[in-house]
C-alpha positions as CSV (number, residue, x, y, z in Angstrom):
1,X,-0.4,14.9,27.6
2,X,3.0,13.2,28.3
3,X,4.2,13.4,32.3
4,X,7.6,14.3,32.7
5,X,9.9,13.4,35.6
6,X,12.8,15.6,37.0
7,X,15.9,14.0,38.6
8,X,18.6,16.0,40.6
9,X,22.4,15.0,41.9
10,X,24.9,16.4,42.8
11,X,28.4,14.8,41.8
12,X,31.2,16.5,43.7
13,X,35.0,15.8,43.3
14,X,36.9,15.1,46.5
15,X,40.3,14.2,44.7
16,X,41.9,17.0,44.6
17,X,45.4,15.9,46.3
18,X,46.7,19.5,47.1
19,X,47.5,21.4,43.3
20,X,44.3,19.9,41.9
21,X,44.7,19.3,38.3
22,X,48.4,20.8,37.9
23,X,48.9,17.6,35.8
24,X,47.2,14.5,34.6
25,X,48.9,12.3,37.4
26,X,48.4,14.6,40.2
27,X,44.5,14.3,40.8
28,X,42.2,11.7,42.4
29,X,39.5,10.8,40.3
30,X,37.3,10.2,43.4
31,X,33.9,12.1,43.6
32,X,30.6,11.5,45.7
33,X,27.0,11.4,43.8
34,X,24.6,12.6,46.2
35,X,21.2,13.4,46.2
36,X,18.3,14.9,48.6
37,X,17.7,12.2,51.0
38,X,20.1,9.6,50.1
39,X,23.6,8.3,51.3
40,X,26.3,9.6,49.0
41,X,27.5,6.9,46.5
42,X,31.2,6.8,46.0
43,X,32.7,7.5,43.1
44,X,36.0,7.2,41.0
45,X,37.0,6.8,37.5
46,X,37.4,3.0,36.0
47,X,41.3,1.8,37.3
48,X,41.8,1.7,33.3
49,X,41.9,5.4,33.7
50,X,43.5,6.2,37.2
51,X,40.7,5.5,40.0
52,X,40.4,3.6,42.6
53,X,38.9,-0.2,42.8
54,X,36.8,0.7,46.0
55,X,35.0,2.9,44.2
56,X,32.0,2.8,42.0
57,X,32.8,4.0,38.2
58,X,30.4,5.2,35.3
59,X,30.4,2.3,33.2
60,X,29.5,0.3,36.2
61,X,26.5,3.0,37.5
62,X,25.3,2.7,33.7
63,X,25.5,-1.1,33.4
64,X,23.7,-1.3,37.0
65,X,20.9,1.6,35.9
66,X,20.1,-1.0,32.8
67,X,19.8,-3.6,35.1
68,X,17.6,-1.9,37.5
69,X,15.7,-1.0,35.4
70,X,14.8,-4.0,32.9
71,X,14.2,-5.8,36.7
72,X,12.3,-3.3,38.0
73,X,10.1,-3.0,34.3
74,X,10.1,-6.9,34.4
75,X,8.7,-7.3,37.7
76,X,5.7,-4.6,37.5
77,X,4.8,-6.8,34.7
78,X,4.7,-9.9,36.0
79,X,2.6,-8.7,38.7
80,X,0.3,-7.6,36.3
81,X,0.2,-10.9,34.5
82,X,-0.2,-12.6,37.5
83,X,3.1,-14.4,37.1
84,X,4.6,-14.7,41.2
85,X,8.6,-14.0,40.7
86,X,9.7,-14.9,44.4
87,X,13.5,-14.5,43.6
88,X,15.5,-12.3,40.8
89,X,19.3,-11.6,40.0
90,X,21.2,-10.1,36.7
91,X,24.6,-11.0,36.3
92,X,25.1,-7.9,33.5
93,X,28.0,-7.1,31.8
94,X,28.8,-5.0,29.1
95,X,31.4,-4.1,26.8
96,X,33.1,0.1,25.9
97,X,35.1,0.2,23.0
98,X,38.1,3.3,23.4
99,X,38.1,5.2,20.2
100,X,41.9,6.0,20.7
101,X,41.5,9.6,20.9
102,X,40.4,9.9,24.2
103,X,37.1,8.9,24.2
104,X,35.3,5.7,23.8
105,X,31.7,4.5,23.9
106,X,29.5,1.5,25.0
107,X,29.2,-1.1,22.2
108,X,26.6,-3.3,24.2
109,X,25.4,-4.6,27.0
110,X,24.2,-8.8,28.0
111,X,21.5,-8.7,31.1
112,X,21.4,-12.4,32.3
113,X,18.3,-12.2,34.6
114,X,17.9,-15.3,36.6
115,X,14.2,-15.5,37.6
116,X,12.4,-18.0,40.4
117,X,8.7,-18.2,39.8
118,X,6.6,-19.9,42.2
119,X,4.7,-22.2,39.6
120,X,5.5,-24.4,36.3
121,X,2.7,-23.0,34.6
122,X,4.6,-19.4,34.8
123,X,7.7,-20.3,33.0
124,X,6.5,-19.5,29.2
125,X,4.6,-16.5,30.1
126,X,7.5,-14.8,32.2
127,X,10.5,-16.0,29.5
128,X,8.2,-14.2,27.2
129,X,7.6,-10.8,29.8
130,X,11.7,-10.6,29.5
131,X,10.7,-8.7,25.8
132,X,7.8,-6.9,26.7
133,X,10.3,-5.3,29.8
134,X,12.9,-4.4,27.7
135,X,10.4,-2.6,25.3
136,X,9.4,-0.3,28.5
137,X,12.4,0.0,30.3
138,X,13.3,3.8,30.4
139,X,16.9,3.4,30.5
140,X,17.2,1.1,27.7
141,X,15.1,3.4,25.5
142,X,17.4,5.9,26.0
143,X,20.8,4.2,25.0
144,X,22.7,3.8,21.2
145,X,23.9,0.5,21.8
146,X,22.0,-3.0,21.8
147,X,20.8,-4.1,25.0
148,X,20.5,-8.0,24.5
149,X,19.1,-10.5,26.9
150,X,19.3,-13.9,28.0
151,X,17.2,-14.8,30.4
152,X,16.8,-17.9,32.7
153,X,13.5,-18.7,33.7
154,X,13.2,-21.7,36.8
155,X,10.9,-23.2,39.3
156,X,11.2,-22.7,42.9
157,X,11.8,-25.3,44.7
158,X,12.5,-27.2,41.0
C-alpha cells in the first residue's frame, strides 16, 4: 500500500495597514508562513502586484520547492550510484504568463544544476542521474508546466 505524507502551515497576513482591505491600494500583501518548529518565512506578493522586494513571493517559494527538490532527488541518487557530488547549486528560473483577467499561470521552469563530482569517471553517469531525478522528484510530478533541465556536470579540482 501507498504511504502518504501530511504537511501543515500556517500562512498568516500581517498587512493589514489599519482598514484592511477597504480598497485594493490600501493593504500590505505581507504575510508569514510558519510551521511547527520552524522560523517563520516572510512573505509578500511579487512587486508586479503590490509587495514588497524584501520579501519572499509565491512564484519564487514554487521555483525554489522545484529546485529543492530535483537536488535533493538528485543527490539520494547519486549516493546510491556511488557517484560523490562534493558541491551543488541551481541557478533556476522560470517563466508565469498573466492571462489578462486576473489570473495567470506558470508556463515553465529551466533548473541549471551545477554539479562538482569528486572523479572523471562520474561525469557520464551523474549527467545521466539529472533524468532519473526529475522522474522522482515529487514536486515536479505534481506541476502542468514543463520542468526542463540543463545540467552542468564538472570535476573538482578540474
Amino acid at each position: 500500500m501507498p504511504r502518504e505524507h501530511h504537511y501543515r502551515t500556517t500562512v498568516t497576513w500581517t498587512g493589514n495597514n489599519g482598514t484592511g482591505t477597504s480598497n485594493y491600494r490600501a493593504y500590505g500583501r505581507d504575510h508569514e508562513v510558519s510551521a511547527e518548529g520552524l522560523p517563520p518565512l516572510p512573505g509578500t506578493a511579487d512587486p508586479a502586484f503590490r509587495g514588497t522586494a524584501d520579501r519572499w513571493n509565491p512564484e519564487q517559494l514554487l521555483l525554489a520547492s522545484l529546485a529543492q527538490c530535483h537536488m535533493l532527488s538528485y543527490l539520494a541518487l547519486c549516493a546510491l550510484a556511488g557517484v560523490v557530488v562534493t558541491g551543488y547549486a541551481d541557478d533556476a528560473a522560470g517563466t508565469m504568463a498573466e492571462d489578462g483577467k486576473g489570473g495567470g499561470r506558470f508556463t515553465e521552469v529551466l533548473l541549471r544544476p551545477r554539479v562538482e563530482v569528486a572523479s572523471a569517471d562520474d561525469v557520464e553517469r551523474a549527467r545521466a542521474l539529472h533524468h532519473d531525478a526529475h522522474e522522482k522528484c515529487f514536486i515536479a510530478n505534481s506541476v502542468n508546466f514543463p520542468v526542463r533541465h540543463e545540467a552542468v556536470v564538472t570535476v573538482r579540482g578540474a
